[in-house]
N, C-alpha and C positions, 0 to 999 in steps of 0.2 A: 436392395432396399428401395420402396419405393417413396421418393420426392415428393413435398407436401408442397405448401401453400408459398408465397413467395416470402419470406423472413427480412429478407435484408434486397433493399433499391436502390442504385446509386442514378439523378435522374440527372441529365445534362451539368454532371459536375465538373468545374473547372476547379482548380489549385496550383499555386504558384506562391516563390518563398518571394517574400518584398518586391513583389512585382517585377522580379527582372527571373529567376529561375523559372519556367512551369514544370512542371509535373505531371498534370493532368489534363486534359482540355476538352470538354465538354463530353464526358465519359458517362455513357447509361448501360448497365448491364443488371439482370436480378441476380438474388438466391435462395433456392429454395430448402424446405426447411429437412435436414437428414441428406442435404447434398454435402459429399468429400472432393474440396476444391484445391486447387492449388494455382499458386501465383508466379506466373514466371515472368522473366524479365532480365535486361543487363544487369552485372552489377552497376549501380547508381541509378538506377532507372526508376526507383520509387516505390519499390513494394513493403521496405517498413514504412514509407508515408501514408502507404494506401491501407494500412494496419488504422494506425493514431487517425485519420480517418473514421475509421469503422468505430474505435473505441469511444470517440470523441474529443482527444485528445490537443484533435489539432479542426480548423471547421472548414470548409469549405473556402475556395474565394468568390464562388458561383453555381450556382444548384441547387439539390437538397438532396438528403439521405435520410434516407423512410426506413425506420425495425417497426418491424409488427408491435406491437403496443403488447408489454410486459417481458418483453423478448433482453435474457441477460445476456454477458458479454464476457467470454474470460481469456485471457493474453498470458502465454507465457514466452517470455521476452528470454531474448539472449544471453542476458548478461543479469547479476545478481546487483541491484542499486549498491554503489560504495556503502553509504549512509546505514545500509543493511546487513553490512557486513559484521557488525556488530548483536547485531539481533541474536538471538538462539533461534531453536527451530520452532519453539511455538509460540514467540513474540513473530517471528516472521509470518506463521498462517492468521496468530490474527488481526493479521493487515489484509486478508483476503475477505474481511465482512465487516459492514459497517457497522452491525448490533452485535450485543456481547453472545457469543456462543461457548454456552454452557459446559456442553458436550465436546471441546475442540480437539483431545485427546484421542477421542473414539475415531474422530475423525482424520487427524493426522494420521492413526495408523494404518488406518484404513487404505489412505490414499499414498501413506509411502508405499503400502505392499503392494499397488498398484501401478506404480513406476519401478519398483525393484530395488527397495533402497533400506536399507534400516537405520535408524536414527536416534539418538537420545533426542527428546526435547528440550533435554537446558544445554547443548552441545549450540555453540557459537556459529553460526554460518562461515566463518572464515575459516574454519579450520577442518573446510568439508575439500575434496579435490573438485576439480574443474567438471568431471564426469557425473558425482553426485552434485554441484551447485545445478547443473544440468536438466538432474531428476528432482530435484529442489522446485526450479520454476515450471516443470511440466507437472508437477504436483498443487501447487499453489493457484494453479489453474482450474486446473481437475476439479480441487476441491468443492469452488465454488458452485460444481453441474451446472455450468453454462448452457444457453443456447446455443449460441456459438462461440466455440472454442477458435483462437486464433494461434496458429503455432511457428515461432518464429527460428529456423534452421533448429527445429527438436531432438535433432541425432548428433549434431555438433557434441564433442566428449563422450560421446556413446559407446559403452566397449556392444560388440554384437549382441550379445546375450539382453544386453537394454536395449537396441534399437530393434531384437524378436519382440518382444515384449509391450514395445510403443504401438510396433504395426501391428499386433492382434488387439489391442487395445480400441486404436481405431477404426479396427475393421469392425468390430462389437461396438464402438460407441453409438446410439441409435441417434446424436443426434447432429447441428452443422459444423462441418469442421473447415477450416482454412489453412493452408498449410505454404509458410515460405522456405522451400530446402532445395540445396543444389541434388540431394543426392536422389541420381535419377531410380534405381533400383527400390529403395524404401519407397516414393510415390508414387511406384505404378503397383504396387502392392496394393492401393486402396483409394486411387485416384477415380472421380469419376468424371472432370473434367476440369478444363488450368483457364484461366485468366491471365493473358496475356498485356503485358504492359511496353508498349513501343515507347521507348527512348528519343524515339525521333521523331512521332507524329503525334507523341502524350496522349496515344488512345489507349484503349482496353480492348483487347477482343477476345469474344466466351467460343472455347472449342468444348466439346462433348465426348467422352473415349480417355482410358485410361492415357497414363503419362505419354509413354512410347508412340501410342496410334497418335495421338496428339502430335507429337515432335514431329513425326512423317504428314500428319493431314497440313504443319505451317510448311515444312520443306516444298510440298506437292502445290502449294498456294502460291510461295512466293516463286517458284520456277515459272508456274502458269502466269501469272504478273508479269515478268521477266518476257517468257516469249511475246506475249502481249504486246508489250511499249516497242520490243525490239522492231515485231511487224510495222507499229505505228512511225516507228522513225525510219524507218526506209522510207517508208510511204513520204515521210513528212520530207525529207531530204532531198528524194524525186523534185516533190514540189517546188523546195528550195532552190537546186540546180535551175527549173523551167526559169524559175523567176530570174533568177541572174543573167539566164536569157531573153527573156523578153523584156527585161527593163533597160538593156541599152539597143533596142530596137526603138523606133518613134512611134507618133499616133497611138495608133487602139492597142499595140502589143505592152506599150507603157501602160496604159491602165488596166489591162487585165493582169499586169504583173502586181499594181497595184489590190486589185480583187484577190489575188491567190495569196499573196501576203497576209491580210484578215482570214483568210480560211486558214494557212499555216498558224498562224497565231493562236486559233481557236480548236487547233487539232495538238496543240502542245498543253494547250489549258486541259484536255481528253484526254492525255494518259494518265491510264491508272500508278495508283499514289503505292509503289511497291514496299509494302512493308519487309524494313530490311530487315534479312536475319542478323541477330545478335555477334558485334564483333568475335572475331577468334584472336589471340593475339598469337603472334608466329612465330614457327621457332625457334629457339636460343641457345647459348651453350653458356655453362659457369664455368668460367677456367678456374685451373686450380696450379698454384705454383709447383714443381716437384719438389718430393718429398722423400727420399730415400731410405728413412726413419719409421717405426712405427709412431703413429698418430699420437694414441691413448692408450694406457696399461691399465686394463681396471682388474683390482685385486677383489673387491668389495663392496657392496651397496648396500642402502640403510634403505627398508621397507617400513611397509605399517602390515602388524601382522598382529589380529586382536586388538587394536588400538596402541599398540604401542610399536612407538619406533624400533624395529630390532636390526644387527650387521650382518647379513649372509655374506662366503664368501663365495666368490666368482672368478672364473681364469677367462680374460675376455682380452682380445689385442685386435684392435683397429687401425690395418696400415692403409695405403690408399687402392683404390677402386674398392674396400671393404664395404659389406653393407649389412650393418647390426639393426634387428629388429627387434624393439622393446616390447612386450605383452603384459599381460597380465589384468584382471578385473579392476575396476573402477572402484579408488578409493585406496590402492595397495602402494601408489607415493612416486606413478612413471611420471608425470609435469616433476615431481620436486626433486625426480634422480635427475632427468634433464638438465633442469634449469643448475643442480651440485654439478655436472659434469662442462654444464657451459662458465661456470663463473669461477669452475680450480673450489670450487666447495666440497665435493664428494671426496674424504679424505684416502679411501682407498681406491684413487683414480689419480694416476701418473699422468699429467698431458706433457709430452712433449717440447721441450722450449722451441720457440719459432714457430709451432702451430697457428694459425690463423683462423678463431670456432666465428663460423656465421651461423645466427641462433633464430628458428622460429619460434617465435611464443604463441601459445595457441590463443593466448586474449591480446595480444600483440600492444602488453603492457612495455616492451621495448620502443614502441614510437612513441615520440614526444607528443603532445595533443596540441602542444601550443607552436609546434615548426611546422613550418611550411613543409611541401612533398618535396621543392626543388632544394630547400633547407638539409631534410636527412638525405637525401642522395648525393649532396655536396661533400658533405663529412665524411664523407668515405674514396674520398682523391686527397692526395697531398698537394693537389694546384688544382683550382676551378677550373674549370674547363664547359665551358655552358654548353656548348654544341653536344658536348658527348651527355650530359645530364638531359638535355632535353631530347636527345635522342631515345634515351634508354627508356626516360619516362613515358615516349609515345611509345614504344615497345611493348606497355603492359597496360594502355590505351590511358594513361594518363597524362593528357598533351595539351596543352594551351593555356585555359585558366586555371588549371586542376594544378598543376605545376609551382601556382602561387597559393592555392588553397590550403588550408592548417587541416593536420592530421584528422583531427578533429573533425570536421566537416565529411570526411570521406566515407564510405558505404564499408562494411566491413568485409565485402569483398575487395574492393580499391585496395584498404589496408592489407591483405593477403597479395594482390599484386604487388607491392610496394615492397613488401620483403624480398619476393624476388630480383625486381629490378634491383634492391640493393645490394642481392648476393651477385649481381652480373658486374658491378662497379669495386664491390670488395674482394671479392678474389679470393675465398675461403679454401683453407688447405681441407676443415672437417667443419660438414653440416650437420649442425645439431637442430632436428626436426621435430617438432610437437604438433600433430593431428595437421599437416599443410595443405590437405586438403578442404577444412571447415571454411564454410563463404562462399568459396569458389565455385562459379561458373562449371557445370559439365564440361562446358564444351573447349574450356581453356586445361580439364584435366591430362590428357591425355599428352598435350603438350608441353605442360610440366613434369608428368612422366617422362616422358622421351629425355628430357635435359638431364632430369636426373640420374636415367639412365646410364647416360653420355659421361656423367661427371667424373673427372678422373680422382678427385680427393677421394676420403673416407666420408663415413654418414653414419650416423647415429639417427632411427628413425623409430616415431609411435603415431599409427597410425587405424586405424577401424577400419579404413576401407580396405576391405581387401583386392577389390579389383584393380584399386591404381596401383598397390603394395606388388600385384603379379608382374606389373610393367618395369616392376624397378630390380628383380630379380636379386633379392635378399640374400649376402651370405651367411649370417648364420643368425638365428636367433633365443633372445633370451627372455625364459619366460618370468617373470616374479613372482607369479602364483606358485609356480612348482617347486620354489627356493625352502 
C-alpha cells in the first residue's frame, strides 16, 4: 500500500506530568497517511500518553502537533469506562458521534460483524465477557471510519479466531493505523514500521520494516553504539592514565596535563548517547509449599451456552506440577469459571483445605487502586520485612519511587508485574491464571514462562497465546466449547 501525504506531525514536542515526570522531550517524527504503525516502548515509558496526545486529550507542554485539516481520530482504548458499564450496546455506540444517527442499528451491525461478535442492542455492556467488551471498543472505533484508528493492546481477551480476524481487517484497512500491542506475532503481520519511545532519553525514534526486521535493526544499533563508546573509553582512559602522569611531574608536563584534561573532558561530552534496550527483568522461581493432596476436584462447571447459564459435568483433578488449560470461544464464561474456582464459588469445584490460590485477574481488578505497590506486597508477609519487599519489587523493575506509587498510577503492564512479584512473596500452592500474558513486555515473556514452568504447585491457566502456553508444557486440557 502505497503512503500518502503526511497526516499526523509531532514537531519538537516536549511533555511532562507537573513538571517533575517527562515523558517526552522535544520529539518530532511524521505519519503518513495509509501508514500501519506501531509503538514500542518499556512498560511505563509513555505510549498510552503519546495516544491522549494524538487524540487531544492531554496537550503538549512544548511543541505542536499538526493533523492534516479534517483528518478524524478513533481510539479504542483498553478498558470499557466504569460509568459505561451500564449502557446497552446501542446507548454505548451512540457515544461514538456527536449528531444523532438515524441509521445506528445498520451500523452496529455492520460493525459488530466486523470484529466477530453478535450482540443484542438493548443487552447491558456488563454482562458482555472481557473478550467481547474487547471486540466492543475495537468496534466503537471502527465505527466512527476514522482517519486514524488508534489501537490500544487490541488482541488483549482475544480468543485466536478474533485476533485472525483483527489482523485481516488491518491488513485491508486502507487507511492510518497505530497500534500499542506486546504481541510480537500479530504486529509483524501488518507492521510497516514502530515508533520507538526511550524511557531514558524521552525520545521517539521512527524505524521502517516490519516488526521483527525492526526488533534486529534496534539490537544491531545499540551494539554498534556499544562498540563505539567502548573504543572511545579506552581511548579516553589512555588519556586519563598520561594525565595522572604528567601532573605530578613539574613545569610544562603539569600544564599539558592540564590541556589533556579539557580534551578528555570533551571526548566524554562525544560519546554517543546509547540508546538502552528495554529492561528484561531476570529470572525467578515461585515456590510452592508441598502438597501431597490433590489441589482441586472439579466435578462441574456452569458455561453460557445460547445465552444461558447451563452445568456440564467434568471429571478434572489438579494435583501439583498439574497444568490445566481452559479454552474455549469468547463470551462461553472462562474469566467467570476462574474467578468461581478462585473464590470456592464454582459449586461443583472441591478446593482442597490448606490450598493457597494466587489469582491473576485479567483486568487486575484484585489491586487496590488506592495502595501503594510497596502496600499490596507487604500484605502478603505476616512481618514487614522492607529489604525483602523492595527487593522483590526491583525484581520486576519496580524500584525506588514506583514502590511508593498507588496502583493507580502504574502502566498496565507494571500492574501485570506486580502480580508476579506478589505470587514470589505468597507462596501459592495453585495459580489460577486469566490471559498473564496481556500488557506484558515480549521480552519479559519468555521469562515468565520459564518460572512458570519451573513451578512446582498446580495451575489452572487461560490463555491465547499460544507460543508462551508451548513453554509451559500443559497437562491436560479442557475445552468449554466442546462441553
Amino acid at each position: 500500500m502505497d503512503h500518502g501525504e503526511v497526516i499526523l506531525r509531532f514537531q519538537d514536542v516536549t511533555f511532562h506530568y507537573d513538571h517533575k515526570r517527562t515523558i517526552l522531550e522535544e520529539v518530532s517524527f511524521p505519519v503518513r497517511e495509509n501508514a500501519k504503525l506501531t509503538i514500542m516502548g518499556q512498560n511505563g515509558a509513555g505510549k498510552s500518553t503519546l495516544f491522549k496526545l494524538i487524540t487531544g486529550e492531554l496537550k503538549p507542554s512544548e511543541g505542536q502537533i499538526h493533523t492534516k485539516r479534517g483528518t478524524t481520530i478513533g481510539i479504542a482504548r483498553q478498558v470499557i469506562p466504569h460509568n459505561d458499564l451500564e449502557k446497552t450496546v446501542y446507548e454505548f455506540f451512540e457515544g461514538a458521534f456527536t449528531d444523532k444517527k438515524y441509521d445506528l442499528e445498520k451500523h452496529i451491525a455492520k460493525v459488530l460483524d466486523v470484529v466477530h461478535l453478535k450482540a443484542d442492542p438493548d443487552k447491558k455492556l456488563k454482562s458482555f465477557s472481557g473478550g467481547q467488551k474487547a471486540r466492543l471498543l475495537l468496534a466503537f472505533a471502527l465505527i466512527q471510519e476514522p482517519d486514524i484508528l488508534l489501537l490500544d493492546e487490541p488482541t488483549n481477551n482475544l480468543d485466536m479466531a478474533g485476533i485472525d480476524h483483527l489482523t485481516n481487517f488491518l491488513i485491508m484497512y486502507e487507511k492510518t493505523v497505530i497500534v500499542i500491542s506486546h504481541d510480537a506475532a500479530f504486529l509483524n503481520c501488518f507492521t510497516h514500521g514502530v515508533l520507538h519511545l526511550d524511557t531514558h532519553t524521552h525520545k521517539v525514534d521512527q524505524y521502517v520494516g516490519d516488526y521483527f526486521d525492526v526488533v534486529e535493526q534496534i539490537q544491531a544499533q545499540i551494539e554498534r553504539e556499544q562498540r563505539q563508546n567502548a573504543r572511545m573509553q579506552k581511548d579516553i582512559q589512555d588519556q586519563k592514565d598520561k594525565i595522572n602522569f604528567f601532573s605530578h611531574k613539574g613545569g610544562k608536563m603539569r600544564k599539558l596535563a592540564s590541556k589533556m584534561r579539557d580534551a578528555v573532558e570533551e571526548a566524554e561530552d562525544n560519546k554517543v548517547d546509547v540508546r538502552r534496550e528495554d529492561k528484561t527483568i531476570a529470572p525467578f522461581t515461585i515456590d510452592a509449599e508441598p502438597f501431597p493432596k490433590p489441589l482441586v476436584d472439579i466435578h462441574s462447571v456452569h458455561i453460557m451456552k445460547d445465552h444461558k447459564l447451563v452445568k456440564k459435568k467434568v471429571e478434572v483433578t489438579v494435583r501439583r506440577r498439574h497444568r490445566l488449560r481452559i479454552t474455549g470461544p469468547n463470551g462461553i464464561g472462562k474469566t467467570s469459571l476462574l474467578e468461581a474456582l478462585a473464590t470456592g464459588a464454582e459449586t461443583g469445584a472441591v478446593l482442597t483445605p490448606g490450598v493457597k490460590v494466587g489469582y491473576y485477574r485479567q483486568d487486575f481488578s484484585g489491586l487496590p487502586l488506592d495502595k501503594t505497590v510497596y502496600e499490596i506486597l507487604a500484605a502478603e508477609l505476616d512481618m514487614e520485612n522492607k529489604q525483602l519487599i523492595y527487593a522483590t519489587g526491583a525484581r520486576f523493575l519496580l524500584s525506588g519511587d514506583k514502590m511508593q506509587s498507588h496502583v493507580a498510577s502504574l502502566s498496565e503492564g507494571q500492574k501485570g508485574l506486580l502480580c508476579f512479584a506478589r505470587f514470589l512473596l505468597q507462596k501459592p500452592t495453585l495459580l489460577i491464571l486469566d490471559e498473564p500474558t496481556n500488557h506484558i513486555n515480549f521480552r519479559h515473556l519468555p521469562v515468565i514462562a520459564e518460572a512458570l514452568s519451573e513451578y512446582d504447585g498446580g495451575m489452572i491457566l487461560v490463555s491465547h497465546d499460544q507460543d508462551f502456553v508451548n513453554q509451559i508444557e500443559i497437562s491436560e486440557q479442557l475445552d468449554l466449547g466442546a462441553l
